[in-house]
C-alpha positions as CSV (number, residue, x, y, z in Angstrom):
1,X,-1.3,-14.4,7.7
2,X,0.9,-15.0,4.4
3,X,-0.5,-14.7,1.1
4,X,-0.6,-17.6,-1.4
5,X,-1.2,-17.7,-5.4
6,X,-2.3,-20.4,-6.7
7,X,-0.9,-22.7,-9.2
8,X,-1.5,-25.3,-12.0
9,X,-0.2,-28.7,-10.8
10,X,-0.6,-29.2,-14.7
11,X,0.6,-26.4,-16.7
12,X,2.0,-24.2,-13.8
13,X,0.0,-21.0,-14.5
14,X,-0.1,-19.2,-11.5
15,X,-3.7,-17.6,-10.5
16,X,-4.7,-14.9,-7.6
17,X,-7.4,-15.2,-6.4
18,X,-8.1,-19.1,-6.6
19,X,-10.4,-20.3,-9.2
20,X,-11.8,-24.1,-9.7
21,X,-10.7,-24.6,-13.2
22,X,-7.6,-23.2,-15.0
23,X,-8.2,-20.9,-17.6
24,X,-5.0,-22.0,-19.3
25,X,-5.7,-26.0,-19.7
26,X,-8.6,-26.8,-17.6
27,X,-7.3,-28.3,-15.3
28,X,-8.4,-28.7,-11.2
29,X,-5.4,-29.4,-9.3
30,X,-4.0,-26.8,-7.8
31,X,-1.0,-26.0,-4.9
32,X,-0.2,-22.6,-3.2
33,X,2.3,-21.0,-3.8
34,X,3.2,-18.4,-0.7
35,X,4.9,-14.6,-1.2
36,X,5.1,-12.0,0.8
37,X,6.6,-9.2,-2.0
38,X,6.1,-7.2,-5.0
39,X,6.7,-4.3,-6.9
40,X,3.9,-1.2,-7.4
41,X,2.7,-1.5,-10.6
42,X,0.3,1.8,-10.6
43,X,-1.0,4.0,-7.3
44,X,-4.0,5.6,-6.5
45,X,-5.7,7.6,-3.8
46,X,-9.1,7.5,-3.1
47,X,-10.7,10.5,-1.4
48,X,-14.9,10.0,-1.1
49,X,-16.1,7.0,0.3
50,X,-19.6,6.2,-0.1
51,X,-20.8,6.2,3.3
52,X,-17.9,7.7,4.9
53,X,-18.1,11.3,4.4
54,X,-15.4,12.4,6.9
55,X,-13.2,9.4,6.2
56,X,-9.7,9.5,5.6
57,X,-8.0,8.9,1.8
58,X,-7.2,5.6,0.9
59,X,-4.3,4.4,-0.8
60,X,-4.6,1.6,-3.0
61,X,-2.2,0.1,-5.5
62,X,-1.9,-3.0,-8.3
63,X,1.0,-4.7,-7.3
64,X,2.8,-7.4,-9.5
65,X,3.4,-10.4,-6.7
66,X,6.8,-12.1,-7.2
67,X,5.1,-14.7,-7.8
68,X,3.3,-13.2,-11.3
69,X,-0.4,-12.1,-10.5
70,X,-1.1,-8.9,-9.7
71,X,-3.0,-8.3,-6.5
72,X,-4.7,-4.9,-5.5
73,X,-3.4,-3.5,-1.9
74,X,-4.2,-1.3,0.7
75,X,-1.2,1.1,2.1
76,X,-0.9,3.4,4.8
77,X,0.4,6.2,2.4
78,X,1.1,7.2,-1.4
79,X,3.0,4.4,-3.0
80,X,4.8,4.9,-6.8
81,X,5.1,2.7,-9.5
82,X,8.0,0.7,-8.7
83,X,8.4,0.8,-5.5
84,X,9.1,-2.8,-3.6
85,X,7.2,-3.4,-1.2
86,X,5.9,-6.0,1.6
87,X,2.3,-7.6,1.3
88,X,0.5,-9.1,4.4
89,X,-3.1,-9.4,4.9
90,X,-4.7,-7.7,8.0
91,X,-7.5,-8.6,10.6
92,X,-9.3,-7.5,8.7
93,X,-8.9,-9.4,5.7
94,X,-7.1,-6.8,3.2
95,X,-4.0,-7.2,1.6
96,X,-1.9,-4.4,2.7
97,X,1.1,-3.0,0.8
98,X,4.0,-1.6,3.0
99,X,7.2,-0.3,1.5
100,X,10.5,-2.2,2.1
């Protein structure tokens, strides 16, 4: 599945995730935009889970899309600020960062 920003047919700010109205001139009409890239903008690891005592850490990260908004993503192991990396969204539904 490829991810899309969203962006003012009006004023051209670009949004993630959608919202009815832009915040920047009010404006309804929207297009996607599709990327699939973006660099690490800061990393974390989580390592409790509520619920999942025995669950493995999770690797999250803010990434700055190529195409402006930063979106938060999953990864499979510890990513650094800057690092390029690939965004896809799995079965799941999550936006998942993997290094290029």
């Amino acid at each position: 599945m490829t991810l899309s920003v969203f962006q003012c047919n009006q004023c051209d700010h670009t949004l993630f995730p959608a919202r009815y109205l832009c915040p920047n001139c009010g404006s309804a009409d929207w297009q996607r935009v599709p990327f699939a890239q973006g660099t690490v903008a800061e990393a974390t690891v989580v390592h409790q889970r509520v619920g999942q005592p025995n669950a493995a850490p999770l690797h999250l990260a803010s990434v700055v899309s190529s195409a402006g908004p930063i979106v938060i993503a999953r990864s499979d192991a510890a990513l650094h600020a800057g690092d390029v990396v690939r965004l896809t969204i799995d079965a799941g539904g999550a936006i998942v960062a993997s290094p290029i």
